[in-house]
N, C-alpha and C positions, 0 to 999 in steps of 0.2 A: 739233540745235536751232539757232535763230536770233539774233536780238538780245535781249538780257537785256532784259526789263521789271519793276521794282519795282510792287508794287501795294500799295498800303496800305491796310489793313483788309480784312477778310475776312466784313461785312455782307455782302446778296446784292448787291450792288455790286462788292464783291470776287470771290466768286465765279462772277459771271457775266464778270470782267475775267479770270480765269482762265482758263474756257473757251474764252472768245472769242483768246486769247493761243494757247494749244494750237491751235486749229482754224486759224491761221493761219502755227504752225512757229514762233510765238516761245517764247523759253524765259521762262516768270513765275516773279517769289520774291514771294510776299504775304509781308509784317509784318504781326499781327493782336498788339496789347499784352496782349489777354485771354486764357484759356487755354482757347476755343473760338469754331466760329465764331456766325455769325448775326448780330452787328452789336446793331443795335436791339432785336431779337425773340430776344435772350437775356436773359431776365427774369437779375433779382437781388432778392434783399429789401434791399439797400443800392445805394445809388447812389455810380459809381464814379466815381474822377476821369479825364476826358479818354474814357468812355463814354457812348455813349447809355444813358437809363434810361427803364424803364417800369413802368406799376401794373401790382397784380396780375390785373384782374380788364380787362384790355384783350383787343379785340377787333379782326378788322378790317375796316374801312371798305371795302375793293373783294372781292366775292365769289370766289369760286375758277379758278370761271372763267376772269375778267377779269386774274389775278393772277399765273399760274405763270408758268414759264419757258416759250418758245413749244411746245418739242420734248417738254415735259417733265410732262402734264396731272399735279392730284390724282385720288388712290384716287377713285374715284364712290361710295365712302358718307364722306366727308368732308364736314362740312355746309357752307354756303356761304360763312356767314363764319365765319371759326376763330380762336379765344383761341388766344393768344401761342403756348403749350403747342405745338398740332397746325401752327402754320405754324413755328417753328421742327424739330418731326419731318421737315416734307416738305423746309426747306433743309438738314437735315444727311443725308436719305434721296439729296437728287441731288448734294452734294458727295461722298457716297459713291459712288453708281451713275458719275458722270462720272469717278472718281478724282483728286479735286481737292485732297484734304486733305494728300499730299504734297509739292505744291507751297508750304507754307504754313507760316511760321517763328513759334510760338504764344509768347507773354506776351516779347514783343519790341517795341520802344518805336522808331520812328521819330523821331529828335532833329532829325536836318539833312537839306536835300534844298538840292544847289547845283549851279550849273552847273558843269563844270570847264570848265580852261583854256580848253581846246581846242572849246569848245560849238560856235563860228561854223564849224567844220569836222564834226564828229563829229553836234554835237546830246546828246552824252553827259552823265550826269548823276554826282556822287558821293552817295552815300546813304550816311548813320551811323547805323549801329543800337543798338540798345544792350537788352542782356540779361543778369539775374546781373550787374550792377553794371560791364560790360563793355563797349567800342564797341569799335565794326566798321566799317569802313569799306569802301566797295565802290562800283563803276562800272558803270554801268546805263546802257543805248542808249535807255530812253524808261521815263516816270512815267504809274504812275495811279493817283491819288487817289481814292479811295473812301471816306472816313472819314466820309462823311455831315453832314446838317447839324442834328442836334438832342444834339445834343453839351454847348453850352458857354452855359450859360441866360443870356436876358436878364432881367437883374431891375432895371428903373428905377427904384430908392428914391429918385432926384433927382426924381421926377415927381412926386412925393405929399409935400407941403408938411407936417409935424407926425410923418412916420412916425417919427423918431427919438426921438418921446415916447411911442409906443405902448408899450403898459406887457403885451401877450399875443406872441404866439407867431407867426411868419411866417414862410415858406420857400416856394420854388418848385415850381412844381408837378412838375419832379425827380426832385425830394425825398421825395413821397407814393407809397407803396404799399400800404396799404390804408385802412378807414374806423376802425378798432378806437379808435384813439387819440383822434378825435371825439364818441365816444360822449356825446351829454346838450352839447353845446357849441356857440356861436355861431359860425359861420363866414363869412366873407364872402370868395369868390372871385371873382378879377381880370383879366376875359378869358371870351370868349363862346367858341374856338375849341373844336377836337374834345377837346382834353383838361381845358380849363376844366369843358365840360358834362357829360364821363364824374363827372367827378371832382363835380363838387355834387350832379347825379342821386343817384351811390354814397354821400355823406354824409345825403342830407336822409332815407333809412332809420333816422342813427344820431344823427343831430344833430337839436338842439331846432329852431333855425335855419339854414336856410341862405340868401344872398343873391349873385348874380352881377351883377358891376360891368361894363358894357359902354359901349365907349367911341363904338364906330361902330353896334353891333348885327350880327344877320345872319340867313341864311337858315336853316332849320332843316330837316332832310330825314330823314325814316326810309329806312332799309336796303331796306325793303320797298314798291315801286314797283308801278305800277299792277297790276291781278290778282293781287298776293301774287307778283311777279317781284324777281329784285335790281335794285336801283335803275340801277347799272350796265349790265348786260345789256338792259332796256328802252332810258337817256339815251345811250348811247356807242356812238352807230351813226355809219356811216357818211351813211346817208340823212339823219339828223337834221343831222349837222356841216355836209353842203351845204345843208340849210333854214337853220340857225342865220347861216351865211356870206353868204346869195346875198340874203336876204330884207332890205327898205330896213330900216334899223336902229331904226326907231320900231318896225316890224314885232316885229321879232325882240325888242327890250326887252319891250315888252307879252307877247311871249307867255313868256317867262322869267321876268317877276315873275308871270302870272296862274298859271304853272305852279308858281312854287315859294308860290303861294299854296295853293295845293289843297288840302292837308292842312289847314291851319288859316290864321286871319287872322294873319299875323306884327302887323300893328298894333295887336292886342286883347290880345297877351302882352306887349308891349315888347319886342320882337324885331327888329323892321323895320330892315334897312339902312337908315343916312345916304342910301346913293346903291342904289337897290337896283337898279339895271340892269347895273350890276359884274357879272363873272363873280368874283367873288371866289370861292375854298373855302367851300362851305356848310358847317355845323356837322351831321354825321351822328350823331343821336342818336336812337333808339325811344321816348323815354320822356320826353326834357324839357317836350313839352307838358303831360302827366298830372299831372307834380311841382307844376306853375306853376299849374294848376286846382286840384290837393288843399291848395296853400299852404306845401309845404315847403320848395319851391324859390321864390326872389322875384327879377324881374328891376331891376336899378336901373339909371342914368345914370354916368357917370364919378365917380370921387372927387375931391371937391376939398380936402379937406383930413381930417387924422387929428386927434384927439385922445388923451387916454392910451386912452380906453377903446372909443371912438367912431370911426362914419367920416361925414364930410359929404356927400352927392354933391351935384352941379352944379344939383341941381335944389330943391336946400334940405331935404331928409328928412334923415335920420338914422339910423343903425343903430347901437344902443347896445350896450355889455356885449359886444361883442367879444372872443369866447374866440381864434383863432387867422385868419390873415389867408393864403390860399395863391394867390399871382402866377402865373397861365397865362398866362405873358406871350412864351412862344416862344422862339427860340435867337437866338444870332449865330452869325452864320460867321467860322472860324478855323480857318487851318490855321497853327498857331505852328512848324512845323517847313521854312515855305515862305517867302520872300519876299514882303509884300504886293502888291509892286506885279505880281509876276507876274499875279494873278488880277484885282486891282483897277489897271488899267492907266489908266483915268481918271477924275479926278474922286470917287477915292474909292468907286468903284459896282463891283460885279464885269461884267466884262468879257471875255464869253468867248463865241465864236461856234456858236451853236446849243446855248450854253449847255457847252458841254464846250472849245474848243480857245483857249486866250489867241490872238490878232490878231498883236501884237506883236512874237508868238517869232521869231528866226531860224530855228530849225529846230522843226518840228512835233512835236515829242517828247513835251510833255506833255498828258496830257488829261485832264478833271474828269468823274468819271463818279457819275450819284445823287444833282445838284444843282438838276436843273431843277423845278419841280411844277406837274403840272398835275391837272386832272378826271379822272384814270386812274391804274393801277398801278403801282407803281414798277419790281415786277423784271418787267416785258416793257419797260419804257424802258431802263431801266437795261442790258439784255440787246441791245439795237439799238442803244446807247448805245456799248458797248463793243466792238460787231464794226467799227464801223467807225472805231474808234482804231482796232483790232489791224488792221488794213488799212492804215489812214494811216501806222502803224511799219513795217508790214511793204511801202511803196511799191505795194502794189496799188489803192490810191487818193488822188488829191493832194486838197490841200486850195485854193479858190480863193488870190487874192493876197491881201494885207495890204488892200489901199483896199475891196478888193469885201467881205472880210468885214467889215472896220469899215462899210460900208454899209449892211450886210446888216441890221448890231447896231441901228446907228440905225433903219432900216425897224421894225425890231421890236419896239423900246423904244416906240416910235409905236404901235402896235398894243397892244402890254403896256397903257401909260396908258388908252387906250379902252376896253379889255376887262376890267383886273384894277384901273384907279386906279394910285396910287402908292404902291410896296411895294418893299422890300430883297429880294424873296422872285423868282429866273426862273421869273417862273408863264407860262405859254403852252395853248393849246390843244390836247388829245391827239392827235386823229388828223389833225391839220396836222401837227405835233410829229415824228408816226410816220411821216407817211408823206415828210415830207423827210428824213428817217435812213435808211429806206427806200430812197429815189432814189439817196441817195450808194453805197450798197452793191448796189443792182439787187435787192432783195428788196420792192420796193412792189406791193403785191398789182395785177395791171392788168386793172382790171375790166372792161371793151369785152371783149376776149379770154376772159373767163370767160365771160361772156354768150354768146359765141357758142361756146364748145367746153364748154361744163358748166353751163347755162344754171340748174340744181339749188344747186348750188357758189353760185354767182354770186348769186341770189336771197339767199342765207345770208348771205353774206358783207358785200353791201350794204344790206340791208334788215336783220337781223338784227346782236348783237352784235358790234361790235370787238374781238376777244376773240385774244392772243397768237400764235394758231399762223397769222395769216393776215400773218406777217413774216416765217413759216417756211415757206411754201406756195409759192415760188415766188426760183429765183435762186442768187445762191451760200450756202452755208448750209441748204438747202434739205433738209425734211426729208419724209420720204417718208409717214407719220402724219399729217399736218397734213390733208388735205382730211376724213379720217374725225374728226379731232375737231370739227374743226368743225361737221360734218353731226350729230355723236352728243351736241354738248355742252350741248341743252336736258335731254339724258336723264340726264346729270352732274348738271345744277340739279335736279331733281325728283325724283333716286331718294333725297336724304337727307331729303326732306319728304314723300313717302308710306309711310310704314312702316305704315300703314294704309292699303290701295288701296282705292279707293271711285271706280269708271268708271277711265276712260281718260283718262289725264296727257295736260293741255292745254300746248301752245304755245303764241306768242303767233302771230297771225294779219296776216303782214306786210301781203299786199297789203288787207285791212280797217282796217288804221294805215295803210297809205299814202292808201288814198279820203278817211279822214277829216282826216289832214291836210291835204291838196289842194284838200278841199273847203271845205275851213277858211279858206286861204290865198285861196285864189280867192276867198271873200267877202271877207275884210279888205282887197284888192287893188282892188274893184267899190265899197266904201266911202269909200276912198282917193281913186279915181277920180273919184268923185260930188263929194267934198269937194274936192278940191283941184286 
């Protein structure tokens, strides 16, 4: 084996830093604090300290698809989106299959992570573990972090002027794992995101009231995208990403708000983005419009102040007899076993190029893997993520100078404000995202080339879903499955939704989405023209 790398945590962050470490001769020791793996998508009925937690009754947001490890499809009667349950099956079915779970030191506490002496020469790292009341100490040629970032909740009780007279019940959303304890009770929750909305939909079944506090608003999107497709498989194309990029930006806002208007008018529920041309995280929920029509679910304005019983919003209403109060108010980032200023090198802001390598370092040894978010899945980022650390450790790839990536940051952060606003969160575009991770490791799918030797392949590829195995299709890492999943993975989406055949499972019909877009464009374009 080669240079020791610590990894910390053994979410699919971890164990994709694992594989990616073995595929390139380094020797990995994951610390995972808990006594298995999964990370996030290890339910518990209690919420742990220095863990992620999640409810019971969670689902997920990117289809299956969209989601696996590239080399590594789900079963095809796996449905599309899977509760907690069956996606941590499929992570602990390929730390098995890849033999990962050896490498991996279980209910082991990561205390200290420092440079030694000798960093400006070596790059070496000391790492303290600590297990059974015990530290360990030990010396490591490169770090990766993986410990994720919904960890260690933000709960602003400085924002809300009278909370400390509130005389009911409050906790973060955490804290919540099912509706049982709600039953017949007033609720008002604080925060519009994906967990705010799971979480008051699943009350307002059990509770008298329920009321969601939103500060900005936002987009609301079912799972189920045009023709009863996954929303991802249809939005997270390649063709799409160069329409979204290429088209003059008036263009492209209009047609993202008119899109995510479709389903319903966001300004007739109280829903509407402040700024609604953001690419912010929409809020993926089935069911919160039906709630907010039947009246069980109500949308309000920020709070501006509590009373014992009561809450004010900004817009002068009131919601009285407040039984319990739960903040979906998001994480902060922490990593208390690291040095701040390593990850936040300026200004207090995290600082890290392409979102994984601090600028700074003398030596390229550390890297943040599972931190970036954008419109796509986490373990195929996370998965592209980590091969090209275990590259950069193992000198098979450099990384530019200190000025050019500090440049690069700034470039980006530029692009960030226009696209996502201003957020603590590295949100970025997916398949820009992917396919610069891509270029550093020579696995960026090169479509001119497909076109002309697999012109079948290439059609798919481009036109049809962005979907994991097409960072596997080509390069080092390269896996030999990937062009047939690709080709076979409409019939993955469809075979867990016909269990009753009735005709022959439709596709969607590329080059028919491509005319209509074109056609579309090219009038908005003829309008423009006239006008201006």
């Amino acid at each position: 084996m080669g240079k020791r790398v610590a990894i910390v945590g053994a979410g699919v962050s971890g164990l994709a830093s694992i594989r990616c470490c073995l595929e390139e001769g380094l020797e990995p020791t994951c610390f995972e604090r808990s006594n298995d793996i999964g990370g996030l998508w290890k339910f518990l009925d209690h919420a742990e300290e220095g863990r992620a937690s999640i409810y019971q009754s969670v689902f997920t947001n990117s289809s299956k698809e969209m989601m696996c490890f590239p080399d590594f499809p789900y079963p095809d009667d796996y449905p599309n989106y899977m509760h907690h349950s069956k996606l941590q099956e499929y992570i602990k079915t390929f730390a098995q299959k890849k033999n990962l779970l050896r490498y991996i030191q279980f209910e082991t506490l990561v205390s200290s992570i420092k440079k030694c002496p000798s960093f400006l020469v070596t790059g070496q790292w000391e790492v303290v573990s600590e297990k059974d009341g015990k530290q360990e100490s030990t010396i490591f040629d490169a770090i990766m972090i993986c410990s994720g970032h919904h960890v260690y909740p933000n709960l602003p009780t400085d924002s809300f002027p009278g909370l400390h007279q509130f005389q009911g019940h409050y906790l973060h959303s955490r804290d919540y794992k099912d509706p049982d304890a709600f039953k017949g009770k007033r609720v008002l929750v604080i925060g519009l995101g994906n967990s705010g909305s799971d979480i008051a939909v699943e009350l307002s079944r059990l509770a008298t009231q329920v009321v969601i506090s939103t500060r900005s608003g936002s987009w609301v999107m079912s799972r189920v995208w045009d023709n009863g497709y996954p929303w991802d498989m249809v939005y997270v194309t390649r063709f799409a990403s160069f329409l979204r990029n290429a088209l003059p930006s008036f263009v492209s806002d209009w047609l993202y708000v008119k899109k995510m208007n479709t389903w319903f008018k966001h300004e007739n529920f109280g829903l509407m983005p402040l700024n609604g041309s953001l690419r912010k995280e929409p809020v993926f929920n089935d069911e919160l419009p039906s709630r907010i029509l039947c009246g069980t679910v109500s949308i309000k304005p920020n709070v501006k102040e509590f009373t014992e019983t009561s809450a004010v919003f900004e817009d002068g209403t009131v919601f009285e007899a407040i039984d319990s109060i739960i903040f979906a108010t998001g994480y902060d980032y922490a990593y208390p076993f690291l040095d701040d200023s390593i990850i936040k090198s300026r200004n207090n802001e995290v600082t890290l190029f392409k979102g994984i390598f601090p600028p700074l370092m003398e030596k390229p040894t550390l890297a943040v893997i599972g931190l970036v978010q954008s419109l796509g899945a986490a373990i195929p980022t996370a998965d592209l993520q980590a091969r090209w650390a275990a590259k950069v450790f193992a000198n098979s790839c450099t990384l530019p100078t200190t000025n050019e990536m500090m440049d690069n940051i700034d470039e980006k952060m530029g692009k960030k404000l226009k696209w996502f606003g201003q957020s603590q969160t590295l949100q970025t575009d997916y398949i820009t995202y992917m396919d610069e991770l891509g270029s550093f490791i020579g696995a960026k799918p090169n479509i001119p080339w497909l076109f002309l030797t697999d012109p079948q392949l290439a059609l798919e590829v481009y036109f049809g879903p962005c979907s994991p195995y097409q960072f596997r299709l080509m390069g080092p890492g390269k896996w030999d499955g990937a062009r047939n999943a690709i080709l076979t993975q409409w019939d993955r989406t469809v075979k867990p939704t016909r269990m009753r055949a009735v005709g022959k499972a439709q596709r969607p019909q590329h080059f028919y989405n491509l005319l209509r877009i074109l056609s579309f464009s090219v009038l908005l374009l003829a309008v423009w023209l006239t006008f201006y």
